[in-house]
C-alpha positions as CSV (number, residue, x, y, z in Angstrom):
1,X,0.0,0.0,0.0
2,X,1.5,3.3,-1.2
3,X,1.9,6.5,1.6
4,X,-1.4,8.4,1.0
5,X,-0.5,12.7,0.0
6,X,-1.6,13.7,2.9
7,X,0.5,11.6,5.0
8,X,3.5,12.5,2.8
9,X,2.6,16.4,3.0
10,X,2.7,15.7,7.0
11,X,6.2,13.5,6.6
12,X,7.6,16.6,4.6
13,X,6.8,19.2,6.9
14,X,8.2,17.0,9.4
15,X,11.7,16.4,7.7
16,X,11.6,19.9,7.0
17,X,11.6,21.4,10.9
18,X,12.3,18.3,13.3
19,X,16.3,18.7,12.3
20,X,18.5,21.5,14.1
21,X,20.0,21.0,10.5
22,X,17.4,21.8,8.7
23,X,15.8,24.2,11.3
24,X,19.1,26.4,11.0
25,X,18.8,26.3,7.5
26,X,15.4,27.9,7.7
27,X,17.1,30.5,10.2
28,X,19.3,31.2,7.8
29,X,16.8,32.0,4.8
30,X,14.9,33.9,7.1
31,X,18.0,35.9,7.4
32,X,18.6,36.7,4.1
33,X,15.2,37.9,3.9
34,X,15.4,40.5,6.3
35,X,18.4,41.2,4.8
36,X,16.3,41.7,1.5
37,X,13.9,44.2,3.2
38,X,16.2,46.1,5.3
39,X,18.7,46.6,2.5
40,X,17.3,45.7,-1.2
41,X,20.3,47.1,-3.0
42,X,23.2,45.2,-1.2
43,X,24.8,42.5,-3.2
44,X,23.4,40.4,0.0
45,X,19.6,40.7,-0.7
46,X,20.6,38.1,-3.3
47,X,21.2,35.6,-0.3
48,X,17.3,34.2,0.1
49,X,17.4,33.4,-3.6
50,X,20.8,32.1,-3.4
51,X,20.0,30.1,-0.5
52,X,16.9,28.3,-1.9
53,X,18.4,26.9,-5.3
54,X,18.2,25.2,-7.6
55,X,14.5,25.3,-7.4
56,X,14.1,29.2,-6.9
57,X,16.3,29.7,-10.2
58,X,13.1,27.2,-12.6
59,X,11.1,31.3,-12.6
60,X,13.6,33.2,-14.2
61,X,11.7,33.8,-16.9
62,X,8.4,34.4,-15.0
63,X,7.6,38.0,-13.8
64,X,8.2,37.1,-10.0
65,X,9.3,40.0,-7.9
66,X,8.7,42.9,-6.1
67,X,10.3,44.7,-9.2
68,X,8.0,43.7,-11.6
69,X,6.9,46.3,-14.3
70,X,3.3,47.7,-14.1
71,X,3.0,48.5,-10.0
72,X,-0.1,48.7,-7.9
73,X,-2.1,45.4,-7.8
74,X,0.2,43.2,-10.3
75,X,3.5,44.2,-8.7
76,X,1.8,43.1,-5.0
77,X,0.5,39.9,-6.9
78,X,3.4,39.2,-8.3
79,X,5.5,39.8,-4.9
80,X,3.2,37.4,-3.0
81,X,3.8,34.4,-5.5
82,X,7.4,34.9,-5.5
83,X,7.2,35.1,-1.9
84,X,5.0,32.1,-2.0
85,X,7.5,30.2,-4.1
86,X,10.6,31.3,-2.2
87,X,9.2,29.6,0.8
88,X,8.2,26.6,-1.0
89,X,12.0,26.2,-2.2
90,X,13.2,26.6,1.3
91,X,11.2,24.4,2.8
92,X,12.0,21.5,-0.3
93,X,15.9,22.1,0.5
94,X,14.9,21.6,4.3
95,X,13.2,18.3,4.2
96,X,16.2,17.5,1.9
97,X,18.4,18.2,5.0
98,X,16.0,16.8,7.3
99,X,16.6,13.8,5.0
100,X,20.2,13.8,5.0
101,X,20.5,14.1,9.3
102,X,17.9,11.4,9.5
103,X,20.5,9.1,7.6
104,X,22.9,10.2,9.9
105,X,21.1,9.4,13.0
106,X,20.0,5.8,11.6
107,X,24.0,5.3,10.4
108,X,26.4,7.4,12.5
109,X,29.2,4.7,11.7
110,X,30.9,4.4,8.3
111,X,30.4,0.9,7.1
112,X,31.8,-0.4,3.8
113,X,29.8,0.4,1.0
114,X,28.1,3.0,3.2
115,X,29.2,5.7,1.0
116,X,28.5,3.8,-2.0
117,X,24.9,3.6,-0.7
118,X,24.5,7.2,-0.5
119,X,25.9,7.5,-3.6
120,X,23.1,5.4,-4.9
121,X,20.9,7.9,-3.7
122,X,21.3,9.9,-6.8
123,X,19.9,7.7,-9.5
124,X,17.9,5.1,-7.4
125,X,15.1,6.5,-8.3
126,X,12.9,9.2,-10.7
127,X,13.4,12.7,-9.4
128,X,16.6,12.4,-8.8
129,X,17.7,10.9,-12.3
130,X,15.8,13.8,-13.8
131,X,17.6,15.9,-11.7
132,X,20.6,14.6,-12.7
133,X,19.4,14.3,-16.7
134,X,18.7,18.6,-16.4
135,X,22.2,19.1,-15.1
136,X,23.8,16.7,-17.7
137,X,21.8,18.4,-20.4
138,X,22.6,21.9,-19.0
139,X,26.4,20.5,-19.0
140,X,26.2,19.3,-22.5
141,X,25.0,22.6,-24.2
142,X,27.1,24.4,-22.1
143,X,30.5,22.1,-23.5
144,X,29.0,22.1,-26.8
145,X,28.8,26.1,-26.7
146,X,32.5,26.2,-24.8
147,X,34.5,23.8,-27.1
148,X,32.2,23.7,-31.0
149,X,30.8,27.4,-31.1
150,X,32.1,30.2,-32.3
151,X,30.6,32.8,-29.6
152,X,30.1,30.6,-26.9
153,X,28.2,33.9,-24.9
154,X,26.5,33.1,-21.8
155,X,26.1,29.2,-21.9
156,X,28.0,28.3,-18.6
157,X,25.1,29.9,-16.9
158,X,22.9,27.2,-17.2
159,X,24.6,24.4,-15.6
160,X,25.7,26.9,-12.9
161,X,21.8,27.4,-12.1
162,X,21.3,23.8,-12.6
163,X,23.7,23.0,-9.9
164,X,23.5,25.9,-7.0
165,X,23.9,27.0,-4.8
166,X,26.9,24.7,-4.6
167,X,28.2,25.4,-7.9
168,X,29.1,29.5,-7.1
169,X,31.7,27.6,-5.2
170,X,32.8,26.0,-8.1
171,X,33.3,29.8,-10.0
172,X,35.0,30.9,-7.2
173,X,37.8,28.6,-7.2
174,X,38.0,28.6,-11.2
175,X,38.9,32.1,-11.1
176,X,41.7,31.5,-10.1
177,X,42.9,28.9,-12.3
178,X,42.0,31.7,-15.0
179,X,45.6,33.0,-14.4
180,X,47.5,29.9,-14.1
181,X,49.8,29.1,-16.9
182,X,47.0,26.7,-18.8
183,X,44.1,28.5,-20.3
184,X,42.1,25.5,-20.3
185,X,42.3,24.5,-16.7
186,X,39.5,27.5,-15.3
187,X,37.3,25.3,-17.3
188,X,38.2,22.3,-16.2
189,X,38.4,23.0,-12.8
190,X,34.6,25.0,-13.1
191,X,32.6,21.7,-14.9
192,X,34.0,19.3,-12.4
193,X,32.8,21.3,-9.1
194,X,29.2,21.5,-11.3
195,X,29.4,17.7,-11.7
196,X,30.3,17.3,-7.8
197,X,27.3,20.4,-7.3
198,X,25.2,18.7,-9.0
199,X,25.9,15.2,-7.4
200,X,25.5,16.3,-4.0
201,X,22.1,17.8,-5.0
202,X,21.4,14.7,-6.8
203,X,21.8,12.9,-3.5
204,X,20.1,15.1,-1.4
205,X,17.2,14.8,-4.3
206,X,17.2,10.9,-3.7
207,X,17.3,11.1,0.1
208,X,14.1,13.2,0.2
209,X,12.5,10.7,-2.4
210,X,13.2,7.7,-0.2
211,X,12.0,9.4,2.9
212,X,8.8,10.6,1.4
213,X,8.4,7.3,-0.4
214,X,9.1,4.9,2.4
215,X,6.7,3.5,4.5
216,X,5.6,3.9,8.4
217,X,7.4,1.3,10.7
218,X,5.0,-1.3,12.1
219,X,5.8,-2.1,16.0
């Protein structure tokens, strides 16, 4: 017998705020939105959106935002649904946590293959191998646009959204490699921290999968 919605909507809420991982993650999203309010044009008002990705980077092409175009009643509509979504993303990389510190608990010693289990995490199952197809996709354009076009533009954006937050982490110590004395290892050294990104999120992907999938205990 499958786990009914409703019990799964009580079993994600749960992961999401029964954790003091994932409870200080939600303190520190809460965070970056006061900082958002108290000061909109520092580089850190970015931090709630940064915080909550991937997911909060899928509406990038939606007119979410308190700085939507056209004021009064649309720009408040359009506030509250980002707003609305914003939280919805914090509380899905939450639950993830919760997930994760829930493995912990049950498995606080490393046992062999325990890290190969984990692993296993990230394409055990459907939302996380879709997960892992967008970033391989986002991967693939981007190589194709890096290494086979002539004006390559913008294209290592998308597997950097596909992979945050983890994968800023990844530009940041590229940059430096920029200057070494081999042009070709920023590159390198940027696509393998969005592969390792975008494993970790895979994983975290799978763990909330399992947890929402997997039956109550009987005792």
């Amino acid at each position: 017998m499958s786990t009914s919605p409703h019990r799964r909507a009580r079993r994600f809420l749960a992961l999401a705020t029964d954790s003091p991982l994932a409870r200080a993650y939600l303190a520190v999203v809460a965070l970056g939105v006061l900082v958002l309010f108290v000061a909109p044009d520092s580089p850190y008002a970015m931090a709630p959106t940064l915080l909550t990705a991937p997911l909060s980077f899928l509406p990038v092409a939606l007119p979410f935002g308190a700085g939507t175009a056209g004021g009064g009643a649309a720009e408040v509509v359009a506030a509250g649904l980002w707003g609305g979504w914003l939280l919805l993303c914090a509380l899905v990389n939450a639950a993830a946590l919760g997930a994760l510190a829930r493995r912990q608990d049950r498995a606080p010693s490393v046992r062999p293959g325990g890290r190969r289990t984990l692993l296993a995490a990230a394409v055990d199952n459907w939302p996380a191998r879709g997960y892992v197809a967008v970033v391989a996709a986002a991967l693939g354009f981007s190589l194709y646009a890096v290494l086979l076009s002539p004006d390559p533009g913008f294209a290592a954006i998308w597997p950097l959204l596909a992979a945050a937050p983890l994968s800023f982490l990844a530009v940041a110590v590229s940059v430096p490699a920029e200057y070494s004395s081999l042009p070709w290892l920023g590159s390198l050294v940027f696509f393998v921290g969005v592969v390792l990104a975008g494993l970790v999120n895979a994983v975290l992907v799978g763990l909330l999968t399992r947890r929402l999938r997997a039956r109550p205990t009987v005792r």
